[in-house]
N, C-alpha and C positions, 0 to 999 in steps of 0.2 A: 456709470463711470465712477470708479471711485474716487471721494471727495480728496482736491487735494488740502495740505494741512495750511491753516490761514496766519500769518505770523503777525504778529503787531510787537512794535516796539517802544520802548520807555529809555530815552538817557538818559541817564545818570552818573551824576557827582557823589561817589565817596573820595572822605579825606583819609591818608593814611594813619593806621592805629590798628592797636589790637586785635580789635572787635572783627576783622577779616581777613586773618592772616593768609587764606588759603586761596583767594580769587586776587593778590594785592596785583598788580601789574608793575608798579615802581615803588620802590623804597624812598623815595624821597619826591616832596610835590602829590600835586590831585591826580588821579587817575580818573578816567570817563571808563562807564561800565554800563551795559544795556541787558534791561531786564525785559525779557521776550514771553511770547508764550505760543502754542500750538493748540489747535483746537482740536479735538480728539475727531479721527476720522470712523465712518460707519464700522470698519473693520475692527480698529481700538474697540466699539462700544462692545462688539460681540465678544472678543478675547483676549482684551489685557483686566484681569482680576480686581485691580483694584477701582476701575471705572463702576465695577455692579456694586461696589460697598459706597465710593461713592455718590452714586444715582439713588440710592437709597437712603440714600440722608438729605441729598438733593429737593426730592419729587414728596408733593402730595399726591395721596389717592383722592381722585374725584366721586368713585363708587367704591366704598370699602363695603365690608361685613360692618353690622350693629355693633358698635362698640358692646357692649354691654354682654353680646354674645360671645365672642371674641375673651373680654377678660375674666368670663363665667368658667370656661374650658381652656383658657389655657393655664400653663404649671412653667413655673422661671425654672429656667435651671437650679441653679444659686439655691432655690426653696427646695427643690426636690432632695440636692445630694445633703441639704444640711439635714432633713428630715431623716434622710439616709443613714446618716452618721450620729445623729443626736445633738448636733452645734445648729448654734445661729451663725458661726463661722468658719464653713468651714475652709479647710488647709488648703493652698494651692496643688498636693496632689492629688486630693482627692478632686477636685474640680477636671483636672486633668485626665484623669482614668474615666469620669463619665465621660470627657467629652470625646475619646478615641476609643468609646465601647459601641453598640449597636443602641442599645438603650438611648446612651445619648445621643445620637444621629435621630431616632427614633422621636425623642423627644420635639427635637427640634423640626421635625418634620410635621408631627400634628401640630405645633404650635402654628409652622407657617399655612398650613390649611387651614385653619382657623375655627370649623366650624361644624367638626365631629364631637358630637357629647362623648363624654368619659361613659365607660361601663361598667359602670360600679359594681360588685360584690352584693347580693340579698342583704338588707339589714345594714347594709354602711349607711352614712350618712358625712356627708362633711363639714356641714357646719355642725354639728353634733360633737362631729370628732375634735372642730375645732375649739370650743367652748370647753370641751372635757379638759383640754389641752390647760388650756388658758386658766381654766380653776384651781389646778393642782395646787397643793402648797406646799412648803420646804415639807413640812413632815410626811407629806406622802413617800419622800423619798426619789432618788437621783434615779435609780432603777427600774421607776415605775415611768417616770416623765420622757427618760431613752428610751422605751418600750414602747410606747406609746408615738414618739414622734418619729421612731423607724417606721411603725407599723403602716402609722399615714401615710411616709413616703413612699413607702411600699404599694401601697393601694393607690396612690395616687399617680404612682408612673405605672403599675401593672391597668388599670384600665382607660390609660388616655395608650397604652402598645394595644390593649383590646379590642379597641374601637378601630384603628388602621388594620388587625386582621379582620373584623369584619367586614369592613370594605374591602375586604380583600387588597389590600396594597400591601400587605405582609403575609407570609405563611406561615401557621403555627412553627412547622420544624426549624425556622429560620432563629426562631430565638431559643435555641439551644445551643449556637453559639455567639459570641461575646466579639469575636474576633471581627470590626469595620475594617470593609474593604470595598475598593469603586463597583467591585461588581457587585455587592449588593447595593450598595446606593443606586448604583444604574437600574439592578431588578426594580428594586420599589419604585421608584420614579418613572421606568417604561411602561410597569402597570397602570400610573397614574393617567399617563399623559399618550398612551399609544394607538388611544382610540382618534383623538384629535390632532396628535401627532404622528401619523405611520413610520415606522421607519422604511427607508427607498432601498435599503440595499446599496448605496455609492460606496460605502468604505470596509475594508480587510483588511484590520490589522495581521501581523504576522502569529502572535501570541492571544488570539485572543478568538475564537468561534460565536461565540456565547451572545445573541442576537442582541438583548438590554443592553451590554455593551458596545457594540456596535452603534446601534441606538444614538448612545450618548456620545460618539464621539461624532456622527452626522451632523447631531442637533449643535455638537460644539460645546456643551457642559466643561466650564474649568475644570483643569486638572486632567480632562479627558483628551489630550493633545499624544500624538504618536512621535516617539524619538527617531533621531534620525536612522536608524534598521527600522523602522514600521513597527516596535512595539509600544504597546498602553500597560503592561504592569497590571492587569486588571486584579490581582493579590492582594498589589499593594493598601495602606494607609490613604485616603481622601484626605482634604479639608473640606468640607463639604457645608462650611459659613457661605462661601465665595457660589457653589454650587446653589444653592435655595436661594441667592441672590438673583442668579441668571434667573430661573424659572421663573420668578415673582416678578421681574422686569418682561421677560420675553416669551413667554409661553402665558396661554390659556389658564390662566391658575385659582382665578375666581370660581366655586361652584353656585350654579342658579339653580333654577327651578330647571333647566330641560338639559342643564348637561356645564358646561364651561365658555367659560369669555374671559378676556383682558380685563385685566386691573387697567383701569385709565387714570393719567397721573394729570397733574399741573405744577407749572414750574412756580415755587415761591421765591421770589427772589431774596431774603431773608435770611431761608435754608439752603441757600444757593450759592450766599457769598458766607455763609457760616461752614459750607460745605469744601468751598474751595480753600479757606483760609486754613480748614483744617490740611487738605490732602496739595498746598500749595507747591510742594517738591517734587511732586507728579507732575506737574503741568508747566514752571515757571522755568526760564531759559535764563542762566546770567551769564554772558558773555559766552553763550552759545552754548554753555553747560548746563548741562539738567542740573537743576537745584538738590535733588537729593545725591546727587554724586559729586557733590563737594562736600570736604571735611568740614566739621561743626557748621553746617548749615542754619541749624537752630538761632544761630546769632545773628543771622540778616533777615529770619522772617519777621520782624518788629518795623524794620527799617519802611519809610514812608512810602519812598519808589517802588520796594514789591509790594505794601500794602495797596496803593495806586495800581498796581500791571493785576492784583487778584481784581480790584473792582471792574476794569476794565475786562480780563479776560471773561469773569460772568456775565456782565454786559453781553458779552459780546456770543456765547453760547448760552443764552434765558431762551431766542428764539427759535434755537434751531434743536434744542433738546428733544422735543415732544416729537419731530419730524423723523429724525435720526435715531428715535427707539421703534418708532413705528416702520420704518427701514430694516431697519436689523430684525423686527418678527416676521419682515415678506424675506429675506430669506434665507431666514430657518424652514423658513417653510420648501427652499430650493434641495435636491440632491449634492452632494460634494464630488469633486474633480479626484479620483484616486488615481489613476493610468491614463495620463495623456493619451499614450495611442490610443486605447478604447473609445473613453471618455470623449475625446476630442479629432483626433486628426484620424479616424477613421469609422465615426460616428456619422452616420448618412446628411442630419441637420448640419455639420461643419465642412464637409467634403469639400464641395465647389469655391468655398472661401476660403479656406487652408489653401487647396491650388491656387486660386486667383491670387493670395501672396507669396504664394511661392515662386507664380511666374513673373509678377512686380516685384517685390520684394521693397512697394511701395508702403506710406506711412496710412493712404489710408486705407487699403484694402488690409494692413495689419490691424486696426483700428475699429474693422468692422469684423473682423473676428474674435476681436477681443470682446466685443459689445453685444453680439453673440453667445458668444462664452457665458459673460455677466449673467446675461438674462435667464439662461437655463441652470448653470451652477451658483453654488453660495461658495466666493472663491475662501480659502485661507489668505493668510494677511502675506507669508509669504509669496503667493501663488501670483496675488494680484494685482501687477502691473502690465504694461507695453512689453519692458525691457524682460521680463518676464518669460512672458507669450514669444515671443518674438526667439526668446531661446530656444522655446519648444518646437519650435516649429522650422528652425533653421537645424534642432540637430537631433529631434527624432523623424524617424520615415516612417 
């Protein structure tokens, strides 16, 4: 049954002034104002975006990789394109064009596995290269020191893209083109994770054959949501930050010794209200208004009483974080609901409880098809209520 959303509230006393012209209720005298909050439900955790960047700032890992292996192999963006370029600074376009190329998806994708060595070239070395680096002197010349700190960057993002095709999670011909698009994110990541995660076959986009696709829009991957004609864009542009998010929270994405497991997290409370205090207009209600849809918001996150409703609202989701991530991986592990009629009201396991409310048209024989339903599919957030189901089944036959 999905969780309903939990509200706590805070009164409060602002006086009239400036400082909030956009929530004022009277122009003259105090106004009372109540700062609320919602606690994110199982379905939030799977597919509203900024819950995974969230959670990720939130959560300790209890079992990481060895640190030490981890910052042997991995390469910052930031270091790569400035080596790229020959700055310790570089431009905000060049930042931009790695990070909507393949390279940089690519990048970011060995960084988040953690634990592929680079393959180096016969004869490189990097701490070598990096000492050469670092000795030059003005008279060597501007020429020679760009030359050399391209060269690195060069070598140092061509064999951490190396090491992901020999793991086969890329294929050479793939990087001869430049152009990021979901359907190759989806490729790579179906190779990763398809052994542990099959896909079921539940979903047909309209525009889209292409199984890794498909794939990711089962599993739920942001970005990977069908509009309303049933298409995914599979062409288009990703952000695919918000994408390596979901995976590292919800998917099998540790490698061991015999294959994959969960990263297992714990809540810090620390990171927790340093986490809320940042993303506090996602979550904070004032006078029934989402905080970030009110004009200059910015000028009441100081204020005591939302400072107060952040403490509270972490408080009050420390306990049930670890519970409701562990939720949301049983099921991804579920098929998705694409054709009611199929799917559902003529699907032999639903049969007799579909009739049985359709000859009631009582609350709980709808109640127990809904509960049904649950159990075999991973609903979509739209899909998943009463009032819902209850459509389905009053107006398709």
């Amino acid at each position: 049954m999905k969780k309903s959303l939990l509200v706590a509230s805070i009164a409060v006393m602002l006086f009239p002034g400036p400082f909030a012209p956009s929530i004022q209720a009277a122009q003259t005298g105090s106004a009372t104002y109540r700062v609320t909050y919602k606690l994110p439900t199982v379905n939030m955790m799977e597919e509203v975006e900024v819950i995974h960047t969230f959670l990720r700032e939130s959560l300790q890992i209890k079992n990481p990789y060895s640190a030490t292996t981890v910052e042997k192999n991995r390469m910052d963006a930031l270091e790569i394109v400035g080596d790229l370029n020959g700055t310790d600074t570089p431009r905000g376009f060049m930042m931009d064009e790695f990070y909507v190329s393949r390279n940089g998806y690519l990048l970011e994708l060995y960084n988040a596995i953690g634990v592929l060595e680079p393959i180096y070239p016969p004869g490189y070395d990097p701490v070598a290269m990096k000492q050469k680096i670092a000795q030059l002197q003005p008279t060597d010349g501007w020429e020679k020191y760009s030359e050399l700190r391209k060269m690195r960057g060069q070598t140092e993002l061509d064999s951490r893209i190396k090491a992901l095709v020999q793991a086969s999670f890329v294929k050479p011909e793939e990087l001869n083109n430049q152009r990021l698009t979901k359907q190759f994110v989806a490729e790579t990541l179906y190779r990763i994770y398809k052994n542990v995660r099959p896909y079921k076959g539940s979903v047909a986009p309209k525009d889209s054959q292409n199984e890794a696709v498909r794939w990711a829009i089962e599993v739920g991957l942001p970005g990977f949501h069908v509009d309303a004609k049933g298409n995914i864009y599979p062409e288009n542009q990703p952000y695919y930050a918000s994408v390596l998010d979901f995976v590292h929270l919800f998917l099998p994405s540790k490698i061991n010794g015999t294959g994959r497991e969960y990263f297992q997290f714990e809540v810090q409370q620390d990171l927790l209200l340093n986490a809320v205090d940042i993303r506090s207009e996602n979550f904070l209600y004032v006078n029934n208004k989402l905080l970030s849809s009110i004009p200059n918001n910015f000028l009441l996150s100081n204020l005591p009483e939302v400072k107060k409703a952040e403490t509270q609202f972490s408080a009050a989701l420390a306990p049930q974080l670890i519970g409701m991530i562990e939720q949301t991986r049983r099921e991804i592990l579920k098929p998705r609901v694409w054709d009611w009629r199929k799917d559902v009201i003529r699907y032999p396991s639903f049969t007799k409880l579909v009739q049985g409310y359709r000859k009631t048209k009582g609350q709980k024989e709808l109640m127990q098809v809904y509960q049904a339903v649950k159990a075999r599919y991973n609903l979509f957030d739209r899909q998943d209520s009463l009032q819902v189901m209850k459509s389905v089944f009053d107006n398709i036959k």
